[in-house]
ROGU-118512 format. One record per residue (C-alpha): residue number from 1; residue in three letters; x, y, z. Coordinates in nm, 4 decimals, padded with zeros to 6 digits, m for minus. Layout:
REM ROGU-118512
   resi   resn         px         py         pz
    NUM    ALA          X          Y          Z
...
//
This chain:
REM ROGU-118512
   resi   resn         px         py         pz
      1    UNK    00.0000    00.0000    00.0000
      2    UNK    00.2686    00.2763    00.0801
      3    UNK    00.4826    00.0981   m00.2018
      4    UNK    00.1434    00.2127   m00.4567
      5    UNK    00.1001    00.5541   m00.2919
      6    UNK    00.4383    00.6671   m00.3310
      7    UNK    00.4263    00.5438   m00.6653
      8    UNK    00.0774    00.7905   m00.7410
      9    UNK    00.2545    01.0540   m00.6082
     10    UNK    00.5414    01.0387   m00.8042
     11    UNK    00.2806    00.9869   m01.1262
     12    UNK    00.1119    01.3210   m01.0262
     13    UNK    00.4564    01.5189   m00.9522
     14    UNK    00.5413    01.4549   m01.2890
     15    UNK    00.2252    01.5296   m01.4512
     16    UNK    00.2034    01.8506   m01.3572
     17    UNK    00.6020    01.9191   m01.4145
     18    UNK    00.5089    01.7899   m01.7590
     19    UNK    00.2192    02.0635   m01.7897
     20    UNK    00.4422    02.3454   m01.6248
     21    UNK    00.7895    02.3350   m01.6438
     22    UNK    00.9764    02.5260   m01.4552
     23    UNK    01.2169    02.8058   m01.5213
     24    UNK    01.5364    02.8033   m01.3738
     25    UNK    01.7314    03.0875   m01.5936
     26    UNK    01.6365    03.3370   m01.3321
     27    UNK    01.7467    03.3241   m00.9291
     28    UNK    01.5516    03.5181   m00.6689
     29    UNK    01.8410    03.7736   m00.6763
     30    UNK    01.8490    03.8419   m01.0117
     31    UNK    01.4663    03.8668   m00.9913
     32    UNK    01.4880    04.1303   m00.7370
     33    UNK    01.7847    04.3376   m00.8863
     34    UNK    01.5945    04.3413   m01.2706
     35    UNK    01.2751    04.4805   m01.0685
     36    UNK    01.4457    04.7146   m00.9054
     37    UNK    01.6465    04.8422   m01.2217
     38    UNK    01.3047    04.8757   m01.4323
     39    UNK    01.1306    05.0327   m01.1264
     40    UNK    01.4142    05.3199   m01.1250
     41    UNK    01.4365    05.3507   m01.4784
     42    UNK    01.0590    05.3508   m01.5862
     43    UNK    00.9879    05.6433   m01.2511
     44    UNK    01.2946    05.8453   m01.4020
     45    UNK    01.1656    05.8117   m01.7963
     46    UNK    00.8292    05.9282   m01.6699
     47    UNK    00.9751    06.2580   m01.4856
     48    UNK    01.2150    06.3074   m01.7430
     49    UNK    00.9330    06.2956   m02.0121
     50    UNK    00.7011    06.5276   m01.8382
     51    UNK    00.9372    06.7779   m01.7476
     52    UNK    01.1569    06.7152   m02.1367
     53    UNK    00.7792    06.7815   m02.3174
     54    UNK    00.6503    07.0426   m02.1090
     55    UNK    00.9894    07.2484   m02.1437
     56    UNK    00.8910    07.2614   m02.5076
     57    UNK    00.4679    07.3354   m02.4557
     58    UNK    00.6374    07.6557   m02.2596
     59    UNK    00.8004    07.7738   m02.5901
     60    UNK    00.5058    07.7097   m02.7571
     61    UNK    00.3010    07.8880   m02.5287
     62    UNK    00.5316    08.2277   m02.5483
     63    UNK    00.5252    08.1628   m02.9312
     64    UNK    00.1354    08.2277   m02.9445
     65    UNK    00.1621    08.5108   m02.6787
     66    UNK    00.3671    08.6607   m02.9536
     67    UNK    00.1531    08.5846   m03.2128
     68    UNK   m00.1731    08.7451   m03.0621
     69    UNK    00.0354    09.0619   m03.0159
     70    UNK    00.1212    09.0923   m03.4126
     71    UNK   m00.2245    08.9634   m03.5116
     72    UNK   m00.4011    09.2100   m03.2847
     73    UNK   m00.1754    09.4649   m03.4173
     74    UNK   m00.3490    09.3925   m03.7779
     75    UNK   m00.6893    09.2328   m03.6690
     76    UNK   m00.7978    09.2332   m03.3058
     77    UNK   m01.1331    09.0684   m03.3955
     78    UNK   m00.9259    08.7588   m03.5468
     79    UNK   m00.6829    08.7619   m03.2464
     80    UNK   m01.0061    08.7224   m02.9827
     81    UNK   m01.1081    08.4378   m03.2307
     82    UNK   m00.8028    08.2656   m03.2910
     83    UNK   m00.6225    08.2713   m02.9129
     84    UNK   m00.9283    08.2309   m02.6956
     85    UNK   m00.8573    07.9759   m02.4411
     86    UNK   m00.4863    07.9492   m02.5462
     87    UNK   m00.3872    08.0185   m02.1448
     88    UNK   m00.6236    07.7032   m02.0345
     89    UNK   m00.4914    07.4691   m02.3257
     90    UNK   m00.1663    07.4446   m02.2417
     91    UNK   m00.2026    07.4567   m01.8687
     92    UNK   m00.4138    07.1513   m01.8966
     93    UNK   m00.1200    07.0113   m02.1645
     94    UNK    00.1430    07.0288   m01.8696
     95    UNK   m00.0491    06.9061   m01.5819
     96    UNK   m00.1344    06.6104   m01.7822
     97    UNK    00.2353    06.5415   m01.8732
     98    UNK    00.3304    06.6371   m01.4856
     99    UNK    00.0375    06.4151   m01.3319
    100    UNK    00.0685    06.0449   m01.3023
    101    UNK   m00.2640    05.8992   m01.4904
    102    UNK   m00.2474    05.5135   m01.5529
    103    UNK   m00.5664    05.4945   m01.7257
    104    UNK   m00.4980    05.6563   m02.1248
    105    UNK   m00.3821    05.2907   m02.2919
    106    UNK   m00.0732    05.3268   m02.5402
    107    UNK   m00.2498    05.2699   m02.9003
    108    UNK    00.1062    05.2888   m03.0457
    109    UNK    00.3001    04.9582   m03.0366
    110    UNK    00.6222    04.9768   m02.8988
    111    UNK    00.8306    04.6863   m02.9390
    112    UNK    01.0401    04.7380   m02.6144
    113    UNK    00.7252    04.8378   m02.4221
    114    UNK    00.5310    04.5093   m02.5119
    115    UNK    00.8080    04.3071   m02.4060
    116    UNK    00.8752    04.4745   m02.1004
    117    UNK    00.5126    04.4146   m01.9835
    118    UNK    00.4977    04.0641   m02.1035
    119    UNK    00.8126    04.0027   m01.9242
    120    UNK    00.6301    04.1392   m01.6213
    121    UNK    00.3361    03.9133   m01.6482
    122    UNK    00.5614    03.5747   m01.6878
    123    UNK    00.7415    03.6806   m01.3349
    124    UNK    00.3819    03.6309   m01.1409
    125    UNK    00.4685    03.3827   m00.9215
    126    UNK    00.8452    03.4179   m00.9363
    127    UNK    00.8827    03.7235   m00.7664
    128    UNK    00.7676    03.9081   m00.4913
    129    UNK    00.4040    04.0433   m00.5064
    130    UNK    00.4378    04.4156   m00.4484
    131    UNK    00.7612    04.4324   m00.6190
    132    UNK    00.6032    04.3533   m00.9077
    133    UNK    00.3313    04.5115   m00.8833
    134    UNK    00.4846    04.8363   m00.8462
    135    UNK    00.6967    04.7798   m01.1263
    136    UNK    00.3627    04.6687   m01.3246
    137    UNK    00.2287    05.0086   m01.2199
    138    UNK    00.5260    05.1950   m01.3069
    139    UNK    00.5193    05.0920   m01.6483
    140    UNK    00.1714    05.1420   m01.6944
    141    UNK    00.1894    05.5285   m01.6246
    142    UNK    00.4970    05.5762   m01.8272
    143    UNK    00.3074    05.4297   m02.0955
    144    UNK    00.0253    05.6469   m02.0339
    145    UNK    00.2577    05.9377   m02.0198
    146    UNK    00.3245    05.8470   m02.3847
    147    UNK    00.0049    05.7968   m02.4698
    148    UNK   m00.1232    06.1431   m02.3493
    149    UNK    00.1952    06.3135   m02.5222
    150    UNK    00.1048    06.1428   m02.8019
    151    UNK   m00.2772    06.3080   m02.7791
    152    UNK   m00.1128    06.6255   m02.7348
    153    UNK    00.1201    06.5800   m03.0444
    154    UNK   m00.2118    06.5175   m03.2621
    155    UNK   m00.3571    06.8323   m03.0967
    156    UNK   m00.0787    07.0531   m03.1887
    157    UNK   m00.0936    06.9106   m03.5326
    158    UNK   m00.4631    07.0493   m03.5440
    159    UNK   m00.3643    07.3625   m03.3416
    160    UNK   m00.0473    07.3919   m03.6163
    161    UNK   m00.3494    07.3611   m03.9605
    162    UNK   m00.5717    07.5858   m03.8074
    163    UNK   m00.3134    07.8635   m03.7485
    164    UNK   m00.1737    07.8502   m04.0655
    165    UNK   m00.4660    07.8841   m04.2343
    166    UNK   m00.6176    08.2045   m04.0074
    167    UNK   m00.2998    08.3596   m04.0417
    168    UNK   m00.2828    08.3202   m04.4602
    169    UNK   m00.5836    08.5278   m04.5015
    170    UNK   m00.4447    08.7612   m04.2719
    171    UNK   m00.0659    08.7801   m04.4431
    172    UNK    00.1014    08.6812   m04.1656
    173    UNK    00.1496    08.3233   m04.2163
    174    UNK    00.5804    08.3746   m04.2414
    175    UNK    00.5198    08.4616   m03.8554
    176    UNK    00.4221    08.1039   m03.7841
    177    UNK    00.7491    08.0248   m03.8410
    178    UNK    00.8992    08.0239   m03.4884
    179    UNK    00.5773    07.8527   m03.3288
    180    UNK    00.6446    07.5861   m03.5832
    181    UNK    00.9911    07.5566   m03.4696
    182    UNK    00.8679    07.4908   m03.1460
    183    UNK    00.6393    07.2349   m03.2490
    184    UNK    00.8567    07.0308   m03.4272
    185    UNK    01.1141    06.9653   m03.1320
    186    UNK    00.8489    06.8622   m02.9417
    187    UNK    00.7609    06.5642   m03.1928
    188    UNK    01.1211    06.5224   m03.1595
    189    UNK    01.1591    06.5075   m02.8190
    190    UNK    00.9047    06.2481   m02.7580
    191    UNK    01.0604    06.0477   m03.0541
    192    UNK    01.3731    06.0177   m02.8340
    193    UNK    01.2317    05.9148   m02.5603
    194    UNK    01.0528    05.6454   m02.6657
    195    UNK    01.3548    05.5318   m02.7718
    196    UNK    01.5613    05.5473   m02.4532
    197    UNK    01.2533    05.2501   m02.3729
    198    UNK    01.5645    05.0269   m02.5326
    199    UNK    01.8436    05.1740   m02.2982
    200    UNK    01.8178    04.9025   m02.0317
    201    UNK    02.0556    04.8595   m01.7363
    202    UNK    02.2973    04.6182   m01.6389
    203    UNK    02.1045    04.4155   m01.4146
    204    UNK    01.8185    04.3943   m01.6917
    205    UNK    02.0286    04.3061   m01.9362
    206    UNK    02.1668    04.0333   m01.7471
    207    UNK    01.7989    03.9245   m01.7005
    208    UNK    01.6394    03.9461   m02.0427
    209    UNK    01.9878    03.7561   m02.1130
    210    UNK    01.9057    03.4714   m01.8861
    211    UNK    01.5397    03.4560   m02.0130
    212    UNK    01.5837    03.4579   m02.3666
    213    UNK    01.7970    03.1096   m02.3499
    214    UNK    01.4747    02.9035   m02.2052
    215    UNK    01.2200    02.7654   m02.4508
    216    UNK    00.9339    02.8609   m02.1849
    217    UNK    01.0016    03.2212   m02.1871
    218    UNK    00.9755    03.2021   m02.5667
    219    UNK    00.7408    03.0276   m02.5611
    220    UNK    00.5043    03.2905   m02.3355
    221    UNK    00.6414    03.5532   m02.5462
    222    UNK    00.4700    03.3855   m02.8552
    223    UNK    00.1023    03.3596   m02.6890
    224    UNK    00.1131    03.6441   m02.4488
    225    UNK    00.2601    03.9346   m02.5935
    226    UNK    00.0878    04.2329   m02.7653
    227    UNK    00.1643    04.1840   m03.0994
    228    UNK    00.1115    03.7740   m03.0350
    229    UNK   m00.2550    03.8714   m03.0185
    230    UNK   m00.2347    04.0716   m03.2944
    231    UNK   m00.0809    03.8187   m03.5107
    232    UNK   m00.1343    03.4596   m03.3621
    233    UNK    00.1708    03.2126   m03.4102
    234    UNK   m00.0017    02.8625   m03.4493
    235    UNK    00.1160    02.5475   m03.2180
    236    UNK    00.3226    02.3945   m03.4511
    237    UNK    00.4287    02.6677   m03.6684
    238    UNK    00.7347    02.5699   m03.8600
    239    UNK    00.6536    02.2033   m03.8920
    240    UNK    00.4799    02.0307   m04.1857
    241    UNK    00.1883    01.9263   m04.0060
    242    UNK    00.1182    02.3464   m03.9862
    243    UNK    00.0821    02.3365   m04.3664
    244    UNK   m00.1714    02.0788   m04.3900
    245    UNK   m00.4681    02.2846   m04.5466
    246    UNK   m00.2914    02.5550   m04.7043
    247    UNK   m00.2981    02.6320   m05.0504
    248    UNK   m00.0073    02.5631   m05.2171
    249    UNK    00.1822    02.7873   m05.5057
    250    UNK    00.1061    02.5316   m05.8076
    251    UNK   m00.2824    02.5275   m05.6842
    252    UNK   m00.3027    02.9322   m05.6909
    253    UNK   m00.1497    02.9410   m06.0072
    254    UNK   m00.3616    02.6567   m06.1711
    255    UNK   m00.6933    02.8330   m06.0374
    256    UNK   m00.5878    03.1710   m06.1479
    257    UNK   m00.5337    03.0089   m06.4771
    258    UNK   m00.8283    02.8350   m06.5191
    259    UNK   m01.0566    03.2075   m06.4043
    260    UNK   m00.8254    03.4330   m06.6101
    261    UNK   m00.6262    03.1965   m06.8198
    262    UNK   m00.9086    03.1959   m07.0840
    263    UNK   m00.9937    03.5832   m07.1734
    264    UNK   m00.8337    03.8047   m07.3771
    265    UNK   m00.6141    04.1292   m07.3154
    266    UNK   m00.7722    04.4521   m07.2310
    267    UNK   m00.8462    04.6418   m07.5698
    268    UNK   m00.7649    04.3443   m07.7779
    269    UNK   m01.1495    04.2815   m07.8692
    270    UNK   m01.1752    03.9399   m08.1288
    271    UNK   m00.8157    03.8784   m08.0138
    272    UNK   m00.7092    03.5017   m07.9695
    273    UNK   m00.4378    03.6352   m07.7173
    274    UNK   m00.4506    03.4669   m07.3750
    275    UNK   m00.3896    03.6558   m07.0584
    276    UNK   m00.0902    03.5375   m06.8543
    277    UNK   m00.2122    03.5522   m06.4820
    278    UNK    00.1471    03.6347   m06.3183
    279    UNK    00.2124    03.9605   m06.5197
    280    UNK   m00.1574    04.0322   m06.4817
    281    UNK   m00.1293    04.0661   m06.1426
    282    UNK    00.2078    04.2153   m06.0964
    283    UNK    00.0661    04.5355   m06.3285
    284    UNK   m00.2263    04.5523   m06.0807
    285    UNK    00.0324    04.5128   m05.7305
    286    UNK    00.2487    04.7632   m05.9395
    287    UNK   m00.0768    05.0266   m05.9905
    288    UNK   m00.1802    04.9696   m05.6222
    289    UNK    00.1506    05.0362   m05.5323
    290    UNK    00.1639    05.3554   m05.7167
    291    UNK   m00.1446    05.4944   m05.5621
    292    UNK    00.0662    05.3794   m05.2126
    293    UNK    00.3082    05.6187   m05.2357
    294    UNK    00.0704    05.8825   m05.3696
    295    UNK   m00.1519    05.8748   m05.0647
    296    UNK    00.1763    05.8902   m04.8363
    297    UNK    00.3147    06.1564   m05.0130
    298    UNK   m00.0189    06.3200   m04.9290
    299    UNK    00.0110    06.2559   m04.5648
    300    UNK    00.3814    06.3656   m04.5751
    301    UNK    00.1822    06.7089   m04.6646
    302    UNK    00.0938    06.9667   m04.4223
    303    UNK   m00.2667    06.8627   m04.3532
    304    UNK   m00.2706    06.6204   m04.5363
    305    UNK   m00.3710    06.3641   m04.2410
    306    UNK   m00.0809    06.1989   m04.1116
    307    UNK    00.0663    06.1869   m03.7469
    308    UNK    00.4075    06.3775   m03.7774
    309    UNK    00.3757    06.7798   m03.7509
    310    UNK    00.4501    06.9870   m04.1056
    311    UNK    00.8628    07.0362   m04.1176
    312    UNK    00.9360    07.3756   m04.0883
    313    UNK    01.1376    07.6051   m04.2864
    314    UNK    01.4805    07.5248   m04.1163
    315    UNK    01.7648    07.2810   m04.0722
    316    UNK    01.6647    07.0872   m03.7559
    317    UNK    01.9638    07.0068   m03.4796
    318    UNK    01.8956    06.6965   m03.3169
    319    UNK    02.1120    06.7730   m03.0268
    320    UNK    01.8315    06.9929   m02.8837
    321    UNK    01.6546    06.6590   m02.8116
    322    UNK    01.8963    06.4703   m02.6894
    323    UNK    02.0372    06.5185   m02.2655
    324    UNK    02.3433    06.6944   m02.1810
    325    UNK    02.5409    06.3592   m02.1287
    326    UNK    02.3988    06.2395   m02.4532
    327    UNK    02.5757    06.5062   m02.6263
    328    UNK    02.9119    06.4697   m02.4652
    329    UNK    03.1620    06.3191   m02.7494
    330    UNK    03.5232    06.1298   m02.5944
    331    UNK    03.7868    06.0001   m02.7872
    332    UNK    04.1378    05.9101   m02.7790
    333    UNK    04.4089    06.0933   m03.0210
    334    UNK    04.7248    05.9506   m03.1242
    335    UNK    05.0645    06.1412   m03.2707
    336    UNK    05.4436    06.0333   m03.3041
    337    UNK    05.7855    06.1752   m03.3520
    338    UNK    06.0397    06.0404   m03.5211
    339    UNK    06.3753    05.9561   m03.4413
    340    UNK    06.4411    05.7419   m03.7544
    341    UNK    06.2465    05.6279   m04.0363
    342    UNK    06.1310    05.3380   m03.8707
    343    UNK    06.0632    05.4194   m03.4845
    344    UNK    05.9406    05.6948   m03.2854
    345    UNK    06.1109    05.8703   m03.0102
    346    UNK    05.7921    06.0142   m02.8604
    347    UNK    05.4394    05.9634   m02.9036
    348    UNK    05.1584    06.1442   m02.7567
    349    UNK    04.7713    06.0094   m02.6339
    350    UNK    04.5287    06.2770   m02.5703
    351    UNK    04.2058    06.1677   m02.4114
    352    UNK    03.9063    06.4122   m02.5090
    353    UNK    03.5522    06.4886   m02.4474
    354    UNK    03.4097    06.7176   m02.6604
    355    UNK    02.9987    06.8595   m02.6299
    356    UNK    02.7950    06.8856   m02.9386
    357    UNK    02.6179    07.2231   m02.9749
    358    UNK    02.5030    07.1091   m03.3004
    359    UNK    02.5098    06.8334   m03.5477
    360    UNK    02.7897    07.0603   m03.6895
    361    UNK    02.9662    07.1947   m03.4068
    362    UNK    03.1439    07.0200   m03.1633
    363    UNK    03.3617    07.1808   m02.8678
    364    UNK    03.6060    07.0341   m02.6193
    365    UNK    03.9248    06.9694   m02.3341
    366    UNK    04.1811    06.7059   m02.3843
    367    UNK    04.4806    06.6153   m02.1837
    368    UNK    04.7867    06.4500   m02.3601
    369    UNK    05.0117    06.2714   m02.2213
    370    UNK    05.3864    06.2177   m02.3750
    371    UNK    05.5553    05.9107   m02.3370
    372    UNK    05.9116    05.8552   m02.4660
    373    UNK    06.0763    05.5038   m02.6029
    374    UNK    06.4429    05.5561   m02.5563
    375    UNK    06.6595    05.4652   m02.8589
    376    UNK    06.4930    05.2182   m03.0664
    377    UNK    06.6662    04.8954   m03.1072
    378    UNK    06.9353    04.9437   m02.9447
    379    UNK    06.8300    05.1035   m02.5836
    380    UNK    06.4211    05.0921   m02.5689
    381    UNK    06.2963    05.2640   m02.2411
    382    UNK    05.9557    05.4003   m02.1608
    383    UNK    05.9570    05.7527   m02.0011
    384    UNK    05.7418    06.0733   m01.8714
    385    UNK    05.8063    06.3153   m02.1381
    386    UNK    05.5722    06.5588   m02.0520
    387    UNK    05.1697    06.6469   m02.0686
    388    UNK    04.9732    06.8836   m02.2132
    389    UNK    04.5942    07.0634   m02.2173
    390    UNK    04.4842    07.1052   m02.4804
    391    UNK    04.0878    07.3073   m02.6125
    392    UNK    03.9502    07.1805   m02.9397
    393    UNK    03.6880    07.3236   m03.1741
    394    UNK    03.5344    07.1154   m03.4952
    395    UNK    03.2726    07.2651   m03.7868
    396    UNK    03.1493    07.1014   m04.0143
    397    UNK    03.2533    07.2455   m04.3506
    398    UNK    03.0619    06.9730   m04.6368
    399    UNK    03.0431    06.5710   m04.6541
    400    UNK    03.2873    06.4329   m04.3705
    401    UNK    03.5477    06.6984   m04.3741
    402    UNK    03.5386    06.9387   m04.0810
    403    UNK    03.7405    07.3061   m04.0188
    404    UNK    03.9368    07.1747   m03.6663
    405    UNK    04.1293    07.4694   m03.4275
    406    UNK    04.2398    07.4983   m03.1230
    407    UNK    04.4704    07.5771   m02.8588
    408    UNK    04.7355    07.3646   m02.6417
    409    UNK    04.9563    07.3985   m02.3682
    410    UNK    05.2525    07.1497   m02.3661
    411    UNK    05.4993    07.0501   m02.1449
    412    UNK    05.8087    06.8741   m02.2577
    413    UNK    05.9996    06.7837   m01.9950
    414    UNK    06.0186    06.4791   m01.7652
    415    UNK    05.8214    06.5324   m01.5436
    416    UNK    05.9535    06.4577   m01.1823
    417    UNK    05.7586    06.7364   m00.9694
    418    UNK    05.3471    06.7449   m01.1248
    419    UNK    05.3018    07.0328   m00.8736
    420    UNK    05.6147    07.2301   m00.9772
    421    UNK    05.5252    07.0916   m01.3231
    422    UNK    05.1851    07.2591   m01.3096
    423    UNK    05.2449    07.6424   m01.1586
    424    UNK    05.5863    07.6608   m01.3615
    425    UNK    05.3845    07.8564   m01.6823
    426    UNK    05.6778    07.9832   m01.8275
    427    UNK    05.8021    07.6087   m01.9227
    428    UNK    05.5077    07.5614   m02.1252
    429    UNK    05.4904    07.5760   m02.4830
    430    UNK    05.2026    07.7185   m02.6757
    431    UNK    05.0604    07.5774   m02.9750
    432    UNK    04.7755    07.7495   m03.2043
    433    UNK    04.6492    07.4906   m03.4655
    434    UNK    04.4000    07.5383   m03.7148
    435    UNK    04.2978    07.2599   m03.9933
    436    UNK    04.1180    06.9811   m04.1567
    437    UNK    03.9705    06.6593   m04.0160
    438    UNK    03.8717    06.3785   m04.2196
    439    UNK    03.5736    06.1449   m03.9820
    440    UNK    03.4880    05.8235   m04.1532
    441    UNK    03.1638    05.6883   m03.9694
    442    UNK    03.1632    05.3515   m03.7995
    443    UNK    02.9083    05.1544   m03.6126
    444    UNK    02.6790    05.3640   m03.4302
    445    UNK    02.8207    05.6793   m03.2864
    446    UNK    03.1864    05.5720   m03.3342
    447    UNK    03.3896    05.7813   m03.6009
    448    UNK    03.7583    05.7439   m03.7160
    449    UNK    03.9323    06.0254   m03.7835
    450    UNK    04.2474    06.1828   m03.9152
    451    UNK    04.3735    06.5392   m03.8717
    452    UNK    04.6528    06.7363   m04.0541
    453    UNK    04.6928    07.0835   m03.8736
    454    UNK    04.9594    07.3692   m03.8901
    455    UNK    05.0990    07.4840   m03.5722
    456    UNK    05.1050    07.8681   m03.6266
    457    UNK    05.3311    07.9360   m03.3114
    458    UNK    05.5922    07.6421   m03.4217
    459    UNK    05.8659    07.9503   m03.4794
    460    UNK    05.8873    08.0386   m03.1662
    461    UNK    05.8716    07.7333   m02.9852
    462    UNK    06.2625    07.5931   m02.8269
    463    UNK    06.3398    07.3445   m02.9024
    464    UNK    06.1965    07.3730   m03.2520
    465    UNK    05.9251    07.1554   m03.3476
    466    UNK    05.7649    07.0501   m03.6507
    467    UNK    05.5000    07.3057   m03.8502
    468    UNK    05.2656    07.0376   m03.9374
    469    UNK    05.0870    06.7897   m03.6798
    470    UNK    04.9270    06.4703   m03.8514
    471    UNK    04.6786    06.2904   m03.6033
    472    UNK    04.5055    05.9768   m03.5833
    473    UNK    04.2290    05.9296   m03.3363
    474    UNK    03.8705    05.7641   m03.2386
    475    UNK    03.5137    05.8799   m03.1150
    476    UNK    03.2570    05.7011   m02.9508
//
């Protein structure tokens, strides 16, 4: 008897380990640290959006207080029409992106979003209950937050058509200009942070890692995520048992032969000519496909119906988008001198971290550092020759070729006091450079770039040192 019940329970342990396996990818730590890290992250994305947007519905705002002032100017019965309210609107704008509403559902898909919350929902039961929860809510209102700045986008979009046209029949539609300005960072803004949904921390990194290698995650991703619902995977997709009633390529072709395969060509009345089904259709796909890109070029169109706000009159600069650290460019420089044809005597690395004002302008500090090798081949030996400061300056002239200057402080001498090294001025040499980069674009961000600059102070400078400065060096 205990020989047969240990026997049933064994039977029904493994039934239901058959039905629900378990998932051992994941510890209880690493549970706790990725809800933690999204917790963090999704609070800070939701302050950082409110406060990002609303910086931008401010502009806006002065930008109409300016327009009512130059329409009343000209028409104060069209200025009570037009700006009536405008106070309230974007009051209510900013305390909706500053409030913390969990109820307006994201009707956007967001790749990184959907599997964030299905992640969340295959963790019931593996983590702890208000942990999750609380990471479940924080989600939920940062998705809301997008949701309502997303309302707000389609609003200004309205706001931006019914401006334009008021202020055409009044002749000051070239005043718009600056409002539209305005506008169009603020689609830009919230563009970039929906995309800093895919900047995930270490610990969550780790943790999607870990999930991603168990079939049962994948498997819940399949039947429980957003776009899973959308677009239902079958049980036994990729096998051939998931073809079984599906037409096959010969059987379309035979039954488009057999409806079209007998009539004759359009305008070819008494003809004898048979219509060939495959180029029949590709003119139609080809005609539908025209009248594709017509309606999109329509919605590319001020007014014309799409989501995206009409480009203004300018050359955008995605920097103002992007945060201050976002902006900040480092790289590494590299320059020898030669004591022979074949070996320097000195090179110099120059770390540098240069801010972006604009996609063309980039500013910066660097400090060099001079090492020596000795005599090569014969007596190699590493040394301190020296450091050096050094302020940078890069535009943008055409293509990848940028105008570089800048000004450097240098120190050639071993150094064997760095306080001595540093208030003794009059031992440092000055450099003023000025001349052209060449930046070759890599993966991402990262850029390779060489420099040939003229030292305009090289005269003066004992011991004497070259004119010309060739560079090699890398951004990230």
């Amino acid at each position: 008897m205990h020989l047969t019940a240990t026997i049933l329970t064994l039977l029904f342990v493994s039934a239901i380990s058959a039905q629900e396996p378990l998932d051992t990818s994941l510890n209880q730590q690493q549970v706790t640290r990725f809800l933690y890290s999204l917790r963090g992250r999704m609070a800070s994305l939701d302050a950082q959006t409110g406060k990002g947007l609303n910086k931008w519905l401010h502009k806006l705002e002065k930008q109409e207080h300016q327009l009512k002032k130059k329409v009343q100017a000209k028409d104060s019965t069209a200025a009570q029409q037009l700006f009536t309210g405008t106070d309230e609107r974007y009051s209510r704008w900013k305390a909706q992106l500053g409030g913390t509403d969990t109820t307006a559902v994201l009707k956007e898909y967001i790749p990184e979003a959907d599997t964030l919350a299905t992640t969340l929902k295959y963790l019931e039961g593996k983590a702890d209950p208000k942990q999750l929860a609380e990471a479940k809510q924080l989600l939920q209102q940062y998705q809301s937050k997008l949701q309502i700045a997303n309302t707000i986008k389609q609003q200004l979009k309205q706001r931006q058509q019914e401006l334009t046209s008021r202020l055409k029949e009044i002749g000051l539609v070239k005043e718009l200009q600056g409002w539209n300005k305005q506008a169009y960072y603020y689609s830009a803004q919230l563009t970039e942070y929906k995309a800093l949904l895919k900047d995930r921390k270490k610990a969550e990194q780790k943790a999607m890692a870990a999930l991603r290698q168990t079939k049962l995650y994948k498997d819940f991703l399949k039947k429980h995520s957003q776009l899973a619902k959308l677009f239902g995977v079958p049980e036994n997709y990729g096998s051939p048992q998931s073809l079984i009633g599906l037409q096959t390529r010969a059987s379309v072709q035979q039954q488009l032969q057999q409806r079209l395969g007998g009539g004759t060509a359009a305008g070819s009345i008494g003809s004898t000519n048979t219509v060939n089904p495959q180029a029949l259709i590709a003119q139609q796909l080809q005609q539908a496909q025209s009248q594709l890109n017509q309606l999109k070029n329509q919605l590319k169109l001020p007014g014309g119906g799409g989501n995206d706000l009409a480009m203004p009159d300018f050359t955008p600069n995605s920097q103002r988008t992007k945060t201050f650290w976002k902006r900040v460019r480092y790289g590494v420089d590299v320059s020898s001198q030669k004591s022979n044809r074949w070996l320097p005597s000195l090179t110099t690395i120059a770390l540098s971290a240069g801010y972006q004002f604009t996609d063309g302008c980039t500013t910066g500090l660097a400090l060099a550092y001079k090492i020596g090798w000795g005599q090569p081949f014969t007596h190699i030996r590493f040394s301190q020759e020296g450091i050096g400061f050094r302020t940078f300056l890069d535009l943008k002239i055409k293509g990848s070729f940028w105008l570089t200057g800048g000004y450097e402080l240098n120190y050639l001498q071993s150094i064997r006091d760095l306080e001595a090294t540093l208030n003794n001025l009059d031992a440092w040499q000055k450099s003023a450079l000025a001349g052209l980069t060449k930046k070759t674009k890599l993966k991402g961000k990262k850029e390779v770039k060489v420099q040939l600059l003229y030292d305009f102070l090289h005269s003066r400078h004992q011991p004497a040192t070259p004119e010309w400065q060739f560079r090699v060096g890398y951004t990230w």
